[in-house]
Every structure is written in C-alpha cells, then in structure tokens.
N, C-alpha and C positions, 0 to 999 in steps of 0.2 A: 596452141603454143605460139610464144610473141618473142619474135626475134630480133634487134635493131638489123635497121636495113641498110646500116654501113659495115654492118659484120659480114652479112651474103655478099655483097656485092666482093670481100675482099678473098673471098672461101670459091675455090673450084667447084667445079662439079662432081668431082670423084668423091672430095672431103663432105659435098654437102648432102652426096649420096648415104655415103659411109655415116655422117650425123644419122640421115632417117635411119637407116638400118639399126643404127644402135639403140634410137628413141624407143621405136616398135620391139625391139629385144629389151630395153629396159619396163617397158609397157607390161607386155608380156609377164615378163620374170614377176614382176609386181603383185599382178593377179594372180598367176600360178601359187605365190608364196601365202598371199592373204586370201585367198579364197576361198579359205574352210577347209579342205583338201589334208594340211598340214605336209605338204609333199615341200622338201626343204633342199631336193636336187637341183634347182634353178640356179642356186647360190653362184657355182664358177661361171653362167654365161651373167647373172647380173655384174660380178665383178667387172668382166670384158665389157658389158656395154658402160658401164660407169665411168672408166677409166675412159672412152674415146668422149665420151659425151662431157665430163670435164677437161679434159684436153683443147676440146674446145670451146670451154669457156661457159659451159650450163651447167655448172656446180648447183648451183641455189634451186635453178630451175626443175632439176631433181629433186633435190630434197626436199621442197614445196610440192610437187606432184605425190611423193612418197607418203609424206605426211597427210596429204587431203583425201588419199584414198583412205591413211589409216584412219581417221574420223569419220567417212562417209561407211567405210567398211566396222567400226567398232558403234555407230547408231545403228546401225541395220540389222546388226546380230548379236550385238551385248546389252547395249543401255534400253533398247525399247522393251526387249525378254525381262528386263532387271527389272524395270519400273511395275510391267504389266504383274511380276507377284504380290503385289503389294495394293495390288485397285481391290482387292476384297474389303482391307481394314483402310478403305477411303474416309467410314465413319469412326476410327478407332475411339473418339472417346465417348462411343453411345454404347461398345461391345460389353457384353457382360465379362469384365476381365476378371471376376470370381472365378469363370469357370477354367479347370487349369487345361483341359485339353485346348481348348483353341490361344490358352498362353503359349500350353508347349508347340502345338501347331503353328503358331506364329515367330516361336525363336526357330525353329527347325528351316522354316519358309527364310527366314533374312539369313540363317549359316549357310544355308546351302544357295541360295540365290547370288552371296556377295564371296563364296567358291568358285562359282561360273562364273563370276565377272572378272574375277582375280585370273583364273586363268585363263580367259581368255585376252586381258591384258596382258599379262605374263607372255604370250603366244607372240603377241604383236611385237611387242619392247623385243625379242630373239631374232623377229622379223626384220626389225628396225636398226639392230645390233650386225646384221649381215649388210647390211645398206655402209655403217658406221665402219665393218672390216673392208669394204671394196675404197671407201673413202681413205681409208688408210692407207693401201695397197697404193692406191696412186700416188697421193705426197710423197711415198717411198721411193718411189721410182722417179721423182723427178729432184727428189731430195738432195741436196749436197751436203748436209751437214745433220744435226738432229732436229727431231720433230717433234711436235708437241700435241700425241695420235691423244691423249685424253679431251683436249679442247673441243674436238668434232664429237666426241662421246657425249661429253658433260652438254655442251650446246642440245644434241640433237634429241639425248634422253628428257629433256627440262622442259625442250617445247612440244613433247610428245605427251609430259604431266601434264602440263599447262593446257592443253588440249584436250585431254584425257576429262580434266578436273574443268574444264570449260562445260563441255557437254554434259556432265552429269548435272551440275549445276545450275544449268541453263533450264535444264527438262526437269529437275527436283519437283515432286509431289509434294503440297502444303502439308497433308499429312506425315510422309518421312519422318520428319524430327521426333514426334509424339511416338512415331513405333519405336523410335531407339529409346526414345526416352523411357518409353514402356517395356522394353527386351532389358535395359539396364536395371531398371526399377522391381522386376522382378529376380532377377538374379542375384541383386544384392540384397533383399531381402534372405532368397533362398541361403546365402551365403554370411548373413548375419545370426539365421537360426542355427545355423552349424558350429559359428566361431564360439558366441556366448550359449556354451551349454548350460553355465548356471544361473544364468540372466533370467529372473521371471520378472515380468510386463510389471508394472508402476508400482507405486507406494508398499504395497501390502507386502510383497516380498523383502524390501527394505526395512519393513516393523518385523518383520519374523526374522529378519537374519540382518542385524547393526553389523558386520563384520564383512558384507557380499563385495564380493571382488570376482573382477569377469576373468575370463582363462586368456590371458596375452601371453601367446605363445614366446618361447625362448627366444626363436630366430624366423626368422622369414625368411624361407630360400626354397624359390619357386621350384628350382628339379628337385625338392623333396629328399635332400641329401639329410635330411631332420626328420626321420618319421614320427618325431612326436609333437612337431608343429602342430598348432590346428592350424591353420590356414595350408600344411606341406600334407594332411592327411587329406585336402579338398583340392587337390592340384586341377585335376582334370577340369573341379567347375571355375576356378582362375583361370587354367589355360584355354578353356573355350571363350570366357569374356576378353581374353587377353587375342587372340586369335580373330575376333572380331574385330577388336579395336586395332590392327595389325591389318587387316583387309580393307576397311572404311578408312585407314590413312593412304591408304597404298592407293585408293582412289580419289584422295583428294579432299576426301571430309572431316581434316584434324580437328576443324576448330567447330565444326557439329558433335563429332563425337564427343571430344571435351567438354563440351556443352551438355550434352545429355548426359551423360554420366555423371559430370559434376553437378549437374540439376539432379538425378537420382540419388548422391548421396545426400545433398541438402535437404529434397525430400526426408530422406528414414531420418536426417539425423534432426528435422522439424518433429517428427513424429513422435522421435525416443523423448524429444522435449516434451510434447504436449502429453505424450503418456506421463512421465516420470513427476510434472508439475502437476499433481492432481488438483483438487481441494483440499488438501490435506496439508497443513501448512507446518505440520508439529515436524517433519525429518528433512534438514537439508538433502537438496539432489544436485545441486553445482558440481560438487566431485564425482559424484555417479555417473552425470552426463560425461565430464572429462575422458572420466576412465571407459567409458564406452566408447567416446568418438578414438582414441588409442587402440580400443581392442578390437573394431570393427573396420572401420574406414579407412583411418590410417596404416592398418598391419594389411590391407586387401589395396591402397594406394601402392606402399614400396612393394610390393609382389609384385601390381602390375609395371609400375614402372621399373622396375628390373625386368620384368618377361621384355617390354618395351627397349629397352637399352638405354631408358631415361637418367639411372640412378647413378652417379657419379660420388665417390666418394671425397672428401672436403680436405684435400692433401696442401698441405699449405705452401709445398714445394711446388707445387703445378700453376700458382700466379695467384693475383688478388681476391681476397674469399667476402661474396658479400655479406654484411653486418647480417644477417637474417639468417642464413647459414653457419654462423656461431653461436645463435642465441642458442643459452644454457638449456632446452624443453629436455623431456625427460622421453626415450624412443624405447620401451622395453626390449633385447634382442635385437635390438640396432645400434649396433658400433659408432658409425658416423654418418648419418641423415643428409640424405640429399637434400642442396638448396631448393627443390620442385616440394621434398614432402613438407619441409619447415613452413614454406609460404602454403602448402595446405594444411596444416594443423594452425596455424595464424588465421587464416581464412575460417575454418571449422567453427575452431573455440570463438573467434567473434560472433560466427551467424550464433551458436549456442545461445553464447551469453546475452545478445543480443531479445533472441527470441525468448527464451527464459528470464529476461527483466522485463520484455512487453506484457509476458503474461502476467508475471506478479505486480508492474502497473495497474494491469486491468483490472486486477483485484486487490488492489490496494486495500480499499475503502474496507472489506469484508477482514483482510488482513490486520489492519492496527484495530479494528473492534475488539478483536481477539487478541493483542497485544498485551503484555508478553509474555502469558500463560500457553498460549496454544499457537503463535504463530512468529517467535523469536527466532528459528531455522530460517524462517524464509527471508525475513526484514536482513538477515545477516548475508543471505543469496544477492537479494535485492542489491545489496551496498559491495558487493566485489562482483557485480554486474554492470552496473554504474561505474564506479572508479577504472572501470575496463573499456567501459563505452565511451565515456564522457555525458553522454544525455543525460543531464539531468532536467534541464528544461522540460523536457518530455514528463519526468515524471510532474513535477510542477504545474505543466495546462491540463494535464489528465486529472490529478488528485483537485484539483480546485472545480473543475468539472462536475467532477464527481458528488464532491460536497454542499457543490449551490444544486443540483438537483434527489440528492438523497438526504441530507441534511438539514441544510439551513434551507429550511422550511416552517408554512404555520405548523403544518401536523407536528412537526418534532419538537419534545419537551425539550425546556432550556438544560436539566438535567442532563438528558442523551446528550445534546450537543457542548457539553463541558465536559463528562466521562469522553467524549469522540475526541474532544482538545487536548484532552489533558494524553492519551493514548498517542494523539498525533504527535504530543511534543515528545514525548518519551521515543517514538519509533524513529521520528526525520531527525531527532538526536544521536540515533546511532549511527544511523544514516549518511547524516552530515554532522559532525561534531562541532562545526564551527557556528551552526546554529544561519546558514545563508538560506537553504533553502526553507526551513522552518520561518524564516521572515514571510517571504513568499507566498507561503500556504498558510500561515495561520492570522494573514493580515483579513481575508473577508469573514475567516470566523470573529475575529476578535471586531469589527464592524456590525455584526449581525447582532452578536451579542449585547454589544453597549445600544441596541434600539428596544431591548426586552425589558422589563419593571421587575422582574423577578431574578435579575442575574446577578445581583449581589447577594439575596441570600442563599440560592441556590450555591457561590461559592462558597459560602460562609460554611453550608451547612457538606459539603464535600469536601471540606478541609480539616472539620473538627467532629462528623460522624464517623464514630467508631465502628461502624459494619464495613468500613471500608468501602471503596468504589471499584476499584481491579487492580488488588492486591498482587506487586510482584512475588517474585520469588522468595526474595528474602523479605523477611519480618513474618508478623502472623494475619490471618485471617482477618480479626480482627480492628488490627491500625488503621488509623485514617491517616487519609494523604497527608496531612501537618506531620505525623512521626515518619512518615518512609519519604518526605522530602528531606528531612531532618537527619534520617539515617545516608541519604547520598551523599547529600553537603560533609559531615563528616568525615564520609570516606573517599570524599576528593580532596577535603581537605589535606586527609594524610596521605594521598598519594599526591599532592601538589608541594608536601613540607619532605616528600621523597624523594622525589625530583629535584627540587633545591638543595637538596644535600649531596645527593651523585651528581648532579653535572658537574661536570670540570669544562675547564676551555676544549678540551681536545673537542666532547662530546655538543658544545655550546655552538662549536667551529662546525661539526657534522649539521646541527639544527638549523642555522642557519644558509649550506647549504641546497638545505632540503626547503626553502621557504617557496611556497608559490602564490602567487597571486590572487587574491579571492576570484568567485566566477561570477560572468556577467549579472546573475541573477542576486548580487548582493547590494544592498542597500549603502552608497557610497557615503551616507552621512556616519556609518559605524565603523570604528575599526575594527579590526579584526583582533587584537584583545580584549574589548567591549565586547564584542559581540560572542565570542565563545566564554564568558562569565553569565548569561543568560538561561533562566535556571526556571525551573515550573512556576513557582510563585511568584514569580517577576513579570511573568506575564498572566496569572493569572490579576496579578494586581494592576497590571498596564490595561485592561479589560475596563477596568472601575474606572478609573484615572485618578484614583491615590487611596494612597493606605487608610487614612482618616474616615473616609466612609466606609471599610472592611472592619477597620474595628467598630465604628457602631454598631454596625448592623451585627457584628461577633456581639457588640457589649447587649445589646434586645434578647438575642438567642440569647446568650448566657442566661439572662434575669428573669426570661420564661423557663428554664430549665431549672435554674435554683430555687423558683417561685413554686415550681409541681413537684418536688422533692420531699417524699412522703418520711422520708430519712434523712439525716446528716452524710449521707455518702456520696463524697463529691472528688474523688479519689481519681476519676476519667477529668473532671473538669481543670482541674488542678494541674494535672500531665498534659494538656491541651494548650492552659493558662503559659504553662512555663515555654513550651515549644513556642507560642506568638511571641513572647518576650525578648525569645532570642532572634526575631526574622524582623520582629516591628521596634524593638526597642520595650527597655519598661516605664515610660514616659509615656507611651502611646498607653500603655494597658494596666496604668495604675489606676483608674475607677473601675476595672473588672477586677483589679485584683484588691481592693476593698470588699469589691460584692462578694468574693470567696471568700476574706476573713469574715465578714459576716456573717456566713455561715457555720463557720468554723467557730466564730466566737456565740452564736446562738445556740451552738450544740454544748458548749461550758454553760454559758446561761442559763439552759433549761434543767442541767443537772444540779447546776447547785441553788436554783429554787425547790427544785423536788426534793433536795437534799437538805434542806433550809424546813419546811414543810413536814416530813419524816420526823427531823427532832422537835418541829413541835407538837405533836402528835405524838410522840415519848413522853414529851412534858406534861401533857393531858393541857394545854394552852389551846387545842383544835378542836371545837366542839361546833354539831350541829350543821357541817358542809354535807350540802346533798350531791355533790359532785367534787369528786378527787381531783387535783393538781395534778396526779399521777395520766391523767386522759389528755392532757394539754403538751402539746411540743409545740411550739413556737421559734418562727422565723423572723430575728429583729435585723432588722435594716436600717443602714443611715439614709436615709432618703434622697441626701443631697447627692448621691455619686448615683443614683439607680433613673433607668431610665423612668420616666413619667409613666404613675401606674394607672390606667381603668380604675373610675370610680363609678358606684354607684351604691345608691341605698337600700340597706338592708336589716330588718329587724328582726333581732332573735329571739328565739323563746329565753322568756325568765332564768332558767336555770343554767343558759349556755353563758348569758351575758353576764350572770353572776361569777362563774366559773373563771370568765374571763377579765374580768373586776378583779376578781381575789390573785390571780398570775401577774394581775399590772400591778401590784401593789403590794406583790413579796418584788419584784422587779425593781421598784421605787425604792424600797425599803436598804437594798444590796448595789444600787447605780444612783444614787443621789447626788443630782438632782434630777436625774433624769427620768422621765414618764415615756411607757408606751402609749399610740394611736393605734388602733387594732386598725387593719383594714378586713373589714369583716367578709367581704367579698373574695377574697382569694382564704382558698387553700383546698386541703382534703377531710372530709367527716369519713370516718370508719363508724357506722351504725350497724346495729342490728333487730329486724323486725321479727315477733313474734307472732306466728302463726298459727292455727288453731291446731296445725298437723304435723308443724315443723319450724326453724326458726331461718332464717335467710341473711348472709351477709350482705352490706354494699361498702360501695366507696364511693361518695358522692360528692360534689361542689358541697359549700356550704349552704347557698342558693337551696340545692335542692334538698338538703338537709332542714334545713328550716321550714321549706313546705311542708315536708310527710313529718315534722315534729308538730305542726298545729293538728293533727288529725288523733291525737293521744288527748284532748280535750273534749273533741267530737268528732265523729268517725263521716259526718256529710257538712258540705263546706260548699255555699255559693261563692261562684269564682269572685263577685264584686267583694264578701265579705273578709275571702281569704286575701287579696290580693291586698285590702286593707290591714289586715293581719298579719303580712311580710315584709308590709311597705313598698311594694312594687305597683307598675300600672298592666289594668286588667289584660291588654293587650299581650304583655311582654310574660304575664303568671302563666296564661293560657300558652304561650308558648313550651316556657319549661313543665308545664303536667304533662309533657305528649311522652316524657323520660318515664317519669312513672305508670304513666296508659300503657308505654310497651312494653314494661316489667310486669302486667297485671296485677299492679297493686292497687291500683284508680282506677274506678270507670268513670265514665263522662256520660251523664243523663242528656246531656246536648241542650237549647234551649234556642228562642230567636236569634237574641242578642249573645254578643262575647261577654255581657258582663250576668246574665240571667242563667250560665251553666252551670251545673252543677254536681261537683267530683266527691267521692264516696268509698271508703276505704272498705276495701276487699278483704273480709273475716271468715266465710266461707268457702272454701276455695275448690268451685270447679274445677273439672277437669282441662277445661280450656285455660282456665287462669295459672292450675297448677303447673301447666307444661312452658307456658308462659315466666316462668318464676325462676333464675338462674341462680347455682350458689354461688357462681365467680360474674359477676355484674363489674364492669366500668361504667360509674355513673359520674365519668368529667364532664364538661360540657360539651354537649352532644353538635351543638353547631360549634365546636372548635373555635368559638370567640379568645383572643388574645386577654393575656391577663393585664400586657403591654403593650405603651403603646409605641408603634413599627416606628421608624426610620423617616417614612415619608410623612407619617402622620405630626412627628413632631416637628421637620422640617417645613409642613405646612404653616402650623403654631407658628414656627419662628418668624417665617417668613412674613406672616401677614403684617408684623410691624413695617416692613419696608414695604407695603402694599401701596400706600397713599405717597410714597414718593416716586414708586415707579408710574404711576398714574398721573403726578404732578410730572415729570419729564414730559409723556410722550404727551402732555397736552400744549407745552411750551416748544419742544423740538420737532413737534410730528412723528414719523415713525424713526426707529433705531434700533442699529443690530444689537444682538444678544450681548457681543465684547463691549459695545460701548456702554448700553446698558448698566453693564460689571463694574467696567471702571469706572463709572459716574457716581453707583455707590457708594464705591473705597473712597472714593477720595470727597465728596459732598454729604453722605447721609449722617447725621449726627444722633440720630436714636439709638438709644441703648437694647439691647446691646450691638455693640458695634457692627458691624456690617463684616462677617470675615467668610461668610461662605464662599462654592466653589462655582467656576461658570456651569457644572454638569448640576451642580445645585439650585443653580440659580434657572436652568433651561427648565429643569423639573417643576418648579415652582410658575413657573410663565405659561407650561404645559397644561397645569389646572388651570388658569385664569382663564386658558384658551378654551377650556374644557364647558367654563361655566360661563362662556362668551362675552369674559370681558375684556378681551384683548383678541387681536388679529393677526395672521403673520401671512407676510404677500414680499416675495422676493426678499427673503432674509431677514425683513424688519419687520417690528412688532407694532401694532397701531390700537390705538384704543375705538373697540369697537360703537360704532355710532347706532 
C-alpha cells in the first residue's frame, strides 16, 4: 500500500492507527466476501471500514484493490475451469462432426460451462454492487445537497466488464471461435429442418411441385403467445440458442458471437445456394433462395433479436429513421422490421445473389450451349444477379476465359464455334440489352474466326440451312437462323412502332430520368443508340468484313444446290432468296435471283418442249426416235449471272447425245435465236440395270452413267480402251470404277499398270456381289467434288491479272504493307478489269503467293522472295 508521505506526516497517530485498522477490516471483508464461501454477512463491517478509509482520502485505493482481487479471484476459479472444457475439441476441425452424440456432447459442454461462468460473474458484480452501496453510504453522509450514487455504479460496474472481457480475451483458445461457429452451425440447421417442413433439398422437388412455397409463419413471437408459429412451436430450441448468445455477451464476446452465428447463417444459406443451383438450368431458384432466406434466417434473426431486446420498432415519432429501415422489403408476420433485420436481409439477399451469379458464371459456357431451349431460367437469374451486384466485369474475364480455353481452339469446328456465337449473342442479349458486354466477349470470337478459310461458308450455310441450328422457342423445327432473325426484327419492329405511339412527354420526362451511363466495359467509340441497334447478322457479317463476300459465297451455295436439283422444287430457296433481300438489299442479290428464275423458267421450258413433242407425235411428224423427250428435264441457265462452272470432257454414248440433240433443237425451234450448250458433266442419270435375278435402281453423275452405259456393247473393258471410250484420262476413269466396284457391279482383274486393268460387268451374281447390290444407291460423286467453282478459287482467277503488278511494285519499292499495297492498286493498276477488290481479298490472295513462295512477309511487309 503507497501512501504520499506529505499526507502521514499531517495524520496523527490515533487517525493513522484507526486507517490500519479499517485497511485490515476492509481486507478482511474482501476475502470473506469473494472467497467462494458465498457468506454475504461481512457487508455492515465492509461499509464501516469504507467509510473511514475514504474519509481519509483512499477512495481509488479501495476500489483498485477490490477490483484486482476480483480479476485474480475470477482467473483462479472461473476463466481457467471455463477454458479447461474445451481442451478436448483443441482439434475441432478433424472431429468426426457426423457423429451427433459428441455434437450433442459438445453443445451440452459450452451451455453449461458458459452457466458457471455467468454465475459466477453474476456472484462477483453482487460483490462489487456491496462495495458500490458502502460508496454510497458515504457521499450521503458527507452530502449537502444531491448526489449523483449512479456515477460510482455505472464507473465501477464498466471496469469490472472491461476486466471481466480483458481476461477472457487475453486467455481465448484459437480454437474457441470454430466451436461456436460449430454449436451455431448445428443448431440452425436443426432449426431450419423444423421451419421448412415442406422444403425438399434442390431442383427435383421444384419440377414435381411449380407452386412450392416454404411455411413462413404468421408472427414471430418468441413466448409463444402464437402456437401456430413454426418458429413459436420451436421455442425452446430459440430460446437455448438465444440464452447462449445472452451468456457469451454478458461475458464479453458480442462481436465473436456475432461473428459466428452470422458466419453459420451464411454458411446454410451458401449451402441452400449450391444445393438449389444444381445442373439443371431448365427451373429458376432466385425466388426460391429468396423465399427461403425469409422463412429460415430471417424469421429465426427477429425471434432472436427480440428474445435479445435488439428489435425496436421504426415509430417515426421516436426521431430520424434510417433510409434502410424504410425500404419497402416484404417481412411475412412482421408488422415493422427492425433497422438490425432490414440490414440482415440486405446483407443475406446480396451474399445469395452474389454466390448464385458466381455459380452460373462458372457455368456459363455449359449454360448458353444450351440456350434457350434448356437453360433460359437461369440466363434470366443470372441478369437480376448482376443488375443487383453490379459485376459484370466478372462475368466478362470469366466467360472470355472460358472460351479461349474450351472454344476457340484447333480441335473445335468452325461450325461449334458460330452455333457458340450466335447462342452467346442471343443469351448476353438478354443479359445486357444494350449489347456492352456482348462487345467485350465476342470481340476474340469474332478475331479467331476472321483467321479460319472456312468461316464464310460455314455462315452461309447456318443462315440459310433449313434443319436449323438451335431453334428457339418460337417458329418451327425446321427455320434457319435467316427466318427466326427475320421473325425478331419484326417483332421489335412492332414493339419499337408501339412505343412510338404511347410515349407522351409525361412518360419521355420518366425515360429520361431513368438514363444512366453506359459501364466501363463499353466501347467509347459507340453510342449507346448504335449500339443497342446491333442485331445477330450484323455481326455475323462484321465477322466477314462485308456483305459482298456473304453473298458470293450464298450466290456458289445457291448454284450448287439448284445445279443437284433432281426436280424443279425450289420453294426453300426462294423463302431464303426473299429474306437476304430484305437484310442485304435486292441489288446485292439480283444475279441469285436470276439464277432462281432460271429455274423456274426451265421448269416452263421443259414442259412445253415435252408438250411441243406430244402433238407431234399426234401428228404422226415423230418417227423413229429410240429415245423419248419425255426422259430429258433440263436446267437452262444464263451463264453470265452464274458462278463459273467445272469443266471437263465427257463423251456420251450415241443415243444419249442424240436425245440431247433432238431437246436442243425443239429448244431452238420455241427460243429463236437461241441455242443450248449442254454441259454434259453436271447433272443426275436415274438408270436402271438388268440383272439376271433382279433389276437395280441408281442415281448416278452423268460421268458414271456414261461408264457402265459402254459395258451394253461389251460386258469386259480395258481401262486404256474405256477411258478412250468416255473421253477421260486413264488415271482419273480408274478413279470413278472404285463407285461401281462398291456396288458390285465391276470387278477389277487388276493388272501392272493403271492403264492394262481390266473391269468386267457382273451378270452372274454371287452371293458376295448379291449383298453388295443396293436398291436405294446414291451414286453422286463419291469424292464430293464441286460442280462450282468456290469463292476463293475464282478469286484466285481474278486476282492473277494483278499478279505482275504486285510483283512490278515490290521490285521497285522493296517491301510494302498490305494497305499500301491496296491502295497502290486503286489508284495505278489499269487492267481490266478494274482493280475493285477488298483488303481481306487482297490479304487472301497474297496468302497463296506466300504459299507457293513467291512472296515473303517479315514485320508487316511483303517482299518478293529471292
């Protein structure tokens, strides 16, 4: 005990007697009181010693003494017992917490452990409260006027917490936290099996019952004044977690317990996410999670914070109410929501949403493959997960991620990766409407693409094949993307000429309002009504880099499709024709739409030769033809509008080419002055072979028609003599016999040479040959050679005339990039015809010479190789 030694010196010896005696009596009472004992008689002599021991001036001195025993006495018999329950689960997160006895043994061990601690604090603070009435007692008696006995209470109860919460804290076990986290984690489990009685675990319950709604009770009111709450039928297991959490504040641990319980809810309600988001992308669960985190967390949040004395109701007379505390949310059986539950259901629905847009990030990729047949629910989750978050960035480096490692790749067909674009544009459309993040993501597609040789027609032939590629909802089976783009466009059309016709200023004034700012991730050179006018075929054409080479490559496909047309029915073509008309203009696709009247008018022509033919053969004027008109249909073509067609020669037997003589010359006789040029190499022969056991249909090239027609003269044919006899070289005959070797109609004697074999038509028909023998044969040409010729092949043609002047450049300038290259043409080449190609035409064409190493390219520029 330290005393200034200007105070003894002024203090008798009677008074400084009288001090010791009351120190040793205040001493005394001390220990008597805190020493476990619970003997609370000491009380009137501690007041007596208190009173002289402040009188003379050791107020503080006391209550410093008082307080250090109560910390040396609450370590010695409260906090070391408290801790020491708890050294078993030192390893808690290795325990098998499956098993539930050592769960339940473990909540049992913390209720009753943090019982004894409570009261034995509880004991002290009575202790300490006796100290606080003898403090009292004195200011009274020396008082002249009023006092103010709460100060000494409030002081001395604050640094007895403060002490209390020192020591526990100081000696806390690293493990601690993990056991509440684990006492909480279990309980609200227990306590969410109870609330959603009709809640079954993920998707599947959701397809069996579209109508599932969880049971949110009427009211929350923890004494149970509601027996038909669910959460007022579970009181007891509220009021034990609530009862806990009421002990571990009382000692100090708010902002732990907080902690762990609000980390246990966040766990289940991570859980109910990752259960309810299965694979299954066909049923939204945005509202499901909702109405879960309402009927679990937050009807078991206002309970506890009621049992707590947290929940205040939002009385507007009681002073300023924060903005968060009036937002409109929806509380089933809650009147007026404390500003505590609002910032937890704020807090909840973000982690939700949050966690449920990471997941359908993650799976993005898997998602739009599936779009919009089997996974529109989730793209429409995804997009008020986002507008909630804000991330969209996120989705953006995750899906482009995704795409340069599962995508855009060698292994993946240009095909996959245009059905994946055209999917992606469709989905980040609904997504983002304004078409920002769709820049973003489908800028490395649209790069990967324009590096492929086949990505023009591959779009060509996905825009105007009729099997469709992933048919939405609406239209049929059937459509190709040109009709079901065709069918959007109009029906934004009409909802863009609806819109124009309802706004008024009121509504104009609203729109306005509501404008916000595109997000960083938008391309500052677009605005923002350019940019939501961006439409599927606009960028599939931005792919190309112009429409002019979309419709070539359309006008080849077309002329190979009208060219293999075993019929006049061109009825798909025509509805295909008309839709480009209206996206490209009919200026772009007036030489296709010649090549369809061609047809159309070939199909008149053929009828009224045969009808021409007919009456004269009434007339008895038709004598002697060994072959009918009636076997002949013909496709006449202007030549000048059609792409350049494959030539080669080919002789036919006498009575085909007579046949075809007599067609050009009723032709002649009804189009004067005009004569047909057969190209005798294209078309289809429908023959039939006679077998000794049966007769055999085909459908064969004319090619291969005209071979097995020489074998009706003689049935064994050296290939040198036949191949003279079709007019082909021996090489390229021996090619086409391998059609009829696999139909077993030819054998092949084999021989040294390719020109000494010898093929022999099949008249008795084994059994191998017989099974060999098909009635339904496609005998087009078996290696798929074009009947036209492609896009690049003509492009090569053209190009070679500028050959010798890109050759005369780089010998006079040395090397030169591609742009200059360009324009050196446009503006110097004077060969016919004019020089009007594109720089992506011009690169292509520079890409061969590089190919056949007669040019070089070394940092941009091209050099003629030396």
């Amino acid at each position: 005990m330290l005393v200034d030694p200007t105070i003894l010196d002024s203090l008798s010896e009677q008074t400084i007697g009288e001090i010791l005696q009351s120190w040793i009596a205040f001493v005394s009472c001390t220990e008597i009181l805190l020493g476990g004992s619970g003997d609370l008689s000491a009380a009137s002599e501690l007041a007596s010693s208190v009173t002289i021991l402040c009188r003379n001036g050791l107020r503080s001195l006391l209550e410093d003494h008082f307080l250090q025993y109560l910390e040396d006495t609450f370590m010695a018999r409260a906090v070391l017992k408290f801790w020491r329950h708890f050294d078993k689960y030192s390893d808690v997160l290795r325990l098998d917490l499956q098993n539930q006895i050592l769960v339940d043994q473990l909540h049992e061990e913390l209720c009753s452990s943090l019982e004894e601690m409570c009261s034995e604090k509880n004991y002290q603070e009575k202790c300490l409260v006796m100290l606080i009435h003898a403090l009292q007692l004195y200011e009274e008696s020396i008082a002249t006027g009023k006092i103010n006995s709460g100060h000494y209470e409030s002081n001395l109860l604050s640094r007895y917490q403060l002490m209390v919460s020192s020591v526990l804290l100081t000696t806390l076990p690293s493990h601690f936290p993990e056991v509440l986290r684990l006492y909480f984690k279990h309980k609200l489990e227990e306590l969410n099996t109870m609330i959603a009685v009709n809640y079954k675990d993920g998707m599947e319950s959701l397809n069996n019952d579209r109508n599932l709604k969880y049971n949110v009770p009427d009211e929350m009111n923890i004494d149970g004044s509601h027996p038909e709450s669910a959460v007022s039928k579970n009181y007891t297991l509220v009021k034990c977690i609530g009862k806990v959490v009421l002990d571990l504040r009382n000692l100090g641990f708010t902002a732990l317990t907080e902690d762990a319980y609000a980390s246990s809810i966040i766990q289940l309600l991570k859980a109910k996410v990752q259960n309810l988001a299965v694979d299954d992308y066909r049923t939204p669960v945005l509202q499901s999670i909702k109405e879960w985190i309402q009927a679990v967390p937050l009807q078991f949040l206002h309970a506890l914070l009621c049992y707590l004395g947290d929940s205040f109701d939002n009385d507007v007379s009681s002073g300023p109410i924060s903005p968060l505390a009036s937002r409109p949310l929806s509380y089933p059986g809650i009147d007026a929501p404390s500003e505590g539950l609002v910032r937890w259901q704020l807090r909840l629905e973000y982690f939700a949403y949050e966690k449920l847009q990471d997941l359908r990030i993650g799976k993005l990729f898997e998602i739009i493959v599936d779009y919009p047949d089997r996974s529109s629910p989730a793209i429409e989750d995804l997009k008020q997960c986002l507008e909630y978050t804000g991330q969209h960035s996120k989705l953006v480096d995750s899906f482009i991620s995704s795409l340069r490692y599962r995508l855009l790749t060698a292994g993946a067909s240009t095909n996959d990766i245009l059905h994946q674009y055209v999917s992606t544009i469709k989905a980040l459309r609904t997504i983002g409407p304004t078409g920002v993040f769709l820049e973003a993501v489908g800028e490395p597609i649209r790069d990967y693409l324009r590096g492929r040789k086949d990505t023009i027609k591959c779009i060509v032939t996905m825009l105007t094949d009729g099997s469709g590629i992933n048919p939405s909802g609406m239209g049929n089976t059937g459509d190709s993307l040109l009709e079901e783009l065709n069918r959007e466009a109009e029906n934004q059309e009409t909802a863009d000429t609806d819109d124009d016709i309802n706004v008024d200023d009121k509504q104009a004034w609203i729109n306005a309002e509501r404008w916000e700012p595109d997000p960083i991730e938008a391309d500052p050179l677009r605005g923002s009504r350019q940019r939501g006018k961006i439409d599927i075929l606009e960028m599939l054409v931005s792919i190309i880099g112009s429409k002019d080479q979309l419709v070539n490559e359309y006008r080849v496909m077309l002329a190979e499709k009208l060219l293999n047309k075993s019929d006049y029915d061109i009825d798909s073509e025509i509805r295909t024709l008309e839709l480009l008309k209206i996206h490209f203009g009919e200026s772009s696709m007036q030489k296709c739409e010649i090549m369809v009247n061609d047809l159309i008018s070939s199909k008149r022509m053929n009828a009224n030769i045969k009808a021409s033919k007919s009456q004269l053969a009434m007339n008895g004027s038709e004598q002697g033809e060994s072959m009918s008109l009636d076997l002949v249909d013909a496709t006449i073509i202007s030549s000048n509008f059609w792409p350049p067609i494959q030539e080669e020669s080919l002789h036919l037997p006498l009575p085909v080419q007579q046949l075809l003589s007599d067609y050009a010359e009723r032709f002649h006789e009804i189009k004067t002055p005009r004569k047909l040029l057969w190209k005798k190499y294209l078309g289809i022969v429908k023959l039939e072979l006679h077998f000794d056991d049966r007769n055999v249909e085909f459908s064969v090239t004319p090619l291969h028609a005209a071979i097995i027609m020489q074998f009706q003269e003689k049935t064994s044919w050296a290939s040198k003599s036949l191949a003279a006899a079709v007019g082909l070289p021996v090489d390229i005959l021996n090619r086409r016999m391998s059609f009829w070797m696999s139909k077993g109609v030819i054998t092949d004697t084999g021989g040294a040479d390719s020109s000494e074999r010898v093929f022999t038509l099949v008249d008795d028909l084994t059994d191998t040959n017989r099974n060999g023998i098909s009635n339904e044969t496609e005998g087009m040409d078996e290696e798929g050679e074009s009947s036209v010729a492609s896009v690049e092949e003509q492009l090569q043609k053209e190009m070679t005339i500028y050959q010798k002047f890109i050759e005369g450049m780089l010998t006079n300038f040395g090397g030169m990039p591609l742009d200059r290259i360009h324009n050196t043409l446009k503006m110097f080449c004077v060969a016919e015809p004019t020089y009007d190609k594109s720089l992506q035409e011009l690169q292509s064409f520079l890409s061969v010479l590089r190919a056949e190493e007669k040019l070089d390219l070394r940092d941009g520029h091209y050099y003629l190789k030396k």
